[in-house]
C-alpha positions, 0 to 999 in steps of 0.5 A, spaced: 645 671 781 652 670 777 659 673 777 663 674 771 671 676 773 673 681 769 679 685 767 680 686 775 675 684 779 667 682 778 660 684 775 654 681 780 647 680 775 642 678 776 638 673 773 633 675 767 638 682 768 642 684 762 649 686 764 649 691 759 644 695 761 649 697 769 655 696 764 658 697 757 662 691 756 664 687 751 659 680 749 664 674 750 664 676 758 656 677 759 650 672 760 656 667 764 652 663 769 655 662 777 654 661 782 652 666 787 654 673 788 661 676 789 664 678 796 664 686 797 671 687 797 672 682 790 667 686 787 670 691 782 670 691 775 674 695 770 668 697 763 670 696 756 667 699 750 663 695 746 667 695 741 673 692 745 673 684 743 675 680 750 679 673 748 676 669 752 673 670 760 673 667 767 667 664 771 668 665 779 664 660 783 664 660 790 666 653 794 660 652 800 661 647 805 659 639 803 658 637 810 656 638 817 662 637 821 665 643 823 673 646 825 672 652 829 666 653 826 669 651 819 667 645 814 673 641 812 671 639 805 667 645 801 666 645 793 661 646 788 657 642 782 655 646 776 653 643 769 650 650 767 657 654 766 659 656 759 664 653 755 671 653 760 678 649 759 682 650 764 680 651 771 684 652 778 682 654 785 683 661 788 683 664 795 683 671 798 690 671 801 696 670 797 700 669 804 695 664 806 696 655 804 692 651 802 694 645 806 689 639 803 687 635 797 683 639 791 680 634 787 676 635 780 672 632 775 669 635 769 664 634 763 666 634 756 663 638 751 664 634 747 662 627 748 658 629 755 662 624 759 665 625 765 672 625 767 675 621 773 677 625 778 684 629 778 688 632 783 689 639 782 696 641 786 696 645 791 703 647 792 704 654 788 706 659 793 712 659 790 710 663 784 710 670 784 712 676 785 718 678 790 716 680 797 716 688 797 715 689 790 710 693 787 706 687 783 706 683 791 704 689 795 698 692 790 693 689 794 690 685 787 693 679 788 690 671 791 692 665 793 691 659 789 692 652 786 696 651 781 692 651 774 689 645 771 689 644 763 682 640 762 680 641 755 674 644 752 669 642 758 661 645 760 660 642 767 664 641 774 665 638 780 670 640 785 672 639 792 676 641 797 679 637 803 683 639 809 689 635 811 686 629 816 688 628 823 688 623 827 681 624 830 674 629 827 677 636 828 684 634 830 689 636 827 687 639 821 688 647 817 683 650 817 681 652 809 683 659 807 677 664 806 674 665 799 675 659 796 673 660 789 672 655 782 676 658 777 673 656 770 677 659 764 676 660 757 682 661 753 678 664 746 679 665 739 685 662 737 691 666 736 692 670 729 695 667 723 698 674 721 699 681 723 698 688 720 701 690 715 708 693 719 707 699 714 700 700 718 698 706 722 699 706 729 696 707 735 698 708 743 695 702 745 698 696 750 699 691 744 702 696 740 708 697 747 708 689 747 710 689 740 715 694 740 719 692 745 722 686 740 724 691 735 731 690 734 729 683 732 723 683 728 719 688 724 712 690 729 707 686 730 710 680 728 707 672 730 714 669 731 721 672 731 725 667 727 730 663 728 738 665 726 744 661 723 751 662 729 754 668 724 747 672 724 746 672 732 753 673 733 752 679 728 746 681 731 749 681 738 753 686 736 750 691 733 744 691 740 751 692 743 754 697 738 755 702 744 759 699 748 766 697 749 768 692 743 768 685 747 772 679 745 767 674 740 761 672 745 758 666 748 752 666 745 748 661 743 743 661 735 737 665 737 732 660 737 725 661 733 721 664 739 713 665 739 711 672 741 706 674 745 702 676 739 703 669 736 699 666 742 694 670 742 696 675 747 690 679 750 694 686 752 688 689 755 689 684 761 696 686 764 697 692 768 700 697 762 708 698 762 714 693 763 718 692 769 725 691 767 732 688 772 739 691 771 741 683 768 740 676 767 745 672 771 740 666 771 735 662 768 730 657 773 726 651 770 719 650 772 713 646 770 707 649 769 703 643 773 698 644 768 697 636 765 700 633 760 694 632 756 694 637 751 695 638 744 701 641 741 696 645 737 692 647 743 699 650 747 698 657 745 691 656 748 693 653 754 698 660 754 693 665 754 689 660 759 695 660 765 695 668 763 688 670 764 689 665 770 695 669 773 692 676 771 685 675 773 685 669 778 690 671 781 692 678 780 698 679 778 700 684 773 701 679 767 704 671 766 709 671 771 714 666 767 719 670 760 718 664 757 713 657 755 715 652 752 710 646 750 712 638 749 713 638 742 719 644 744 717 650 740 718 656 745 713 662 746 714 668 749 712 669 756 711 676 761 712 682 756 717 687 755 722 684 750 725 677 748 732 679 749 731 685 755 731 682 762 724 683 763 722 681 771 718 676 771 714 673 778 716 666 777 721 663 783 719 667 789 726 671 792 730 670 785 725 673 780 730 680 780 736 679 775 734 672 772 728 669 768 723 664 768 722 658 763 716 654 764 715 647 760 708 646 759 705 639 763 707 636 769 713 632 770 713 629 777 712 622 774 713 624 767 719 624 763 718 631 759 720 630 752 726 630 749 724 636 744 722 639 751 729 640 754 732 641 747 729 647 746 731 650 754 737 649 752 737 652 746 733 659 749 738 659 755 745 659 751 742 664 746 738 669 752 744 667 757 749 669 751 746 676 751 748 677 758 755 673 758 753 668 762 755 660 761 749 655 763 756 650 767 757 656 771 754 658 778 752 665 779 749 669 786 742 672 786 740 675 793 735 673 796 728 676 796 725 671 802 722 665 802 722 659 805 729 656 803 734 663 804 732 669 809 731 676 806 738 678 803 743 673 803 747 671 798 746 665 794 751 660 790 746 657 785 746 654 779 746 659 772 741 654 770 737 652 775 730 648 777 725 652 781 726 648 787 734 650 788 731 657 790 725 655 794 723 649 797 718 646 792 717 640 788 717 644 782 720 643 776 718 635 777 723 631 778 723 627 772 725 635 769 729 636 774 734 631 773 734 633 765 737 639 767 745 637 767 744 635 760 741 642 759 746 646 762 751 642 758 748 642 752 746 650 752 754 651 753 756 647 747 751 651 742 754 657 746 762 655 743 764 653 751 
């Protein structure tokens, strides 16, 4: 038996059995080999047409115990070992309950397919709970959502092992969290690369979710555009007033250039992933600062596939209802367009657990624990911030109150003092965006109010 994740769930083939003659889907999910059948209540599956082409797929391979010993009737280590999987670049561990942690150590190491040599083993970082949507919201409580790592960048790779240690106490069985339930190796393949072009803007359309995902942006760029291109102070002060034409003439506004920004087209974007239609906040009063976690040990070429990667990994994985940061951006510091519903709309994202209402998120992609992150990196935050901050007249030295949603650091409700420019670690108690990006973030907010005119 094998498992194929597919938009929302599994399909369960057998071996020697097309898939295709159960269902109609597309050939770049089908004939992936894993592990053992999927759990009944994770076993659904959304069908597409043949005709429908699926950038990229997801392999779910159960964890199983790796040794005798038993907490409560649970082992504590489990992991998998497969070198008959399908091509796969970036990879993560899920888990049933979203409101569960994993507190242990997740170790892997993988087959290039390339050179066939296998990497040492890696760290994978447990600590993501908090990411994602706000307590009570729609996309939290739609019962599709997954505990998980964080995502691990690995490049193009066609074997892998992983394990799974709860933390040690000072005796067998002492001490220890148990692992949570349905541990699952999650293997991505980000796909076909992004597209050099669109259609024509003269093209007939059609209502589909790629058509939505490209009008959005429409004050800023013609339709179905790969980029929308950077503008000189004068035009972007131009083009604020003319998106602000019907309200109440303002003085000469505080807003940065409009930096050239990747659109989700431009990345490679598959729209049929996400839930269908956008979920918008009333402004945007702050920006949090994040790191992916992913790994620093990409190309600046591959970041667009590393994008579509840590999307099909939130949707699909993890079942959130479309990336959850607004915006990426890769080490050479170009900036690409996250979460759907438009560059300059304030799209709710689900990036800092209790803040994602009325701010955004930005991720830098790699890790920066004990990694400088490139100065072309923080570059480009400053810049994304004093245009996207600009829009909403808010000035990156200031401060601003957000309430909160809940978490581990602010009850449900109270009022916080935060920074408008903030690391993730200021509204949850987290390491996240790194400590080496965290203390760039000072340089960042005065750069960002100096390209604004402050």
């Amino acid at each position: 038996m094998f498992n194929i994740r597919g938009m929302r769930g599994f399909l369960t083939c057998s071996i020697g059995v097309t898939c295709a003659a159960a269902l109609t889907l597309p050939p770049a999910v089908l004939n992936v080999p894993s592990a053992a059948a999927a759990p009944a209540d994770r076993a659904t599956t959304t069908a597409r047409p043949a005709t429908t082409a699926l950038s990229g797929s997801t392999q779910s391979l159960p964890l199983t115990p790796r040794t005798r010993e038993r907490v409560l009737g649970q082992a504590p280590e489990q992991g998998a070992y497969s070198t008959d999987v399908r091509h796969f670049s970036l990879l993560g561990v899920s888990w049933d309950d979203p409101r569960t942690e994993l507190h242990g150590r997740v170790q892997v190491r993988t087959r290039s397919a390339a050179t066939g040599h296998w990497s040492g083993w890696q760290d994978v970082d447990t600590h993501n709970a908090d990411h994602g949507a706000d307590p009570d919201t729609a996309e939290a409580s739609a019962g599709r959502a997954h505990g998980a790592t964080a995502p691990l960048w690995v490049g193009d790779s066609d074997g892998v092992d992983v394990r799974v240690r709860t933390e040690a106490g000072p005796g067998p069985g002492i001490g220890r969290d148990l692992l949570p339930a349905g541990l699952r190796l999650e293997l991505v393949d980000p796909g076909d690369e992004a597209p050099s072009e669109g259609p024509p803007a003269d093209s007939p359309r059609t209502d589909t979710e790629a058509d939505s995902a490209a009008t959005v942006n429409a004050d800023l760029v013609s339709f179905a555009a790969t980029e929308i291109p950077a503008l000189s102070r004068e035009d972007t002060e131009r083009e604020f007033r003319e998106l602000n034409a019907a309200a109440a003439p303002l003085a000469k506004p505080y807003i940065g250039p409009r930096p050239r920004i990747v659109t989700r087209r431009g990345w490679g974007a598959d729209e049929s992933l996400r839930e269908k239609g956008f979920v918008y906040t009333g402004k945007v009063k702050a920006a949090f600062v994040h790191h992916t976690a992913s790994g620093n040990g990409y190309r600046c070429s591959e970041a667009p596939s590393v994008i579509r990667s840590i999307y099909r990994y939130h949707v699909v994985s993890m079942g959130w209802r479309d990336i959850g940061y607004n915006f990426l951006v890769d080490k050479c510091g170009a900036i690409y367009e996250g979460r759907a519903g438009g560059a300059a709309k304030a799209v709710r994202g689900a990036h800092t657990l209790g803040f994602n209402n009325n701010s955004m998120g930005i991720a830098v992609i790699g890790t920066f624990g004990s990694h400088k992150p490139p100065a072309a990196a923080v570059t480009a935050v400053a810049k994304l911030t004093a245009w996207k901050l600009g829009l909403f007249g808010a000035n990156p030295k200031g401060k601003t109150y957000l309430k909160s949603g809940g978490g581990n650091l602010y009850p449900k409700g109270k009022n916080v003092r935060l920074n408008v420019i903030s690391g993730h670690r200021d509204g949850y108690a987290t390491e996240c965006p790194g400590a080496k990006l965290y203390a760039k973030l000072g340089s960042a907010r005065t750069s960002s109010a100096h390209l604004q005119g402050r």
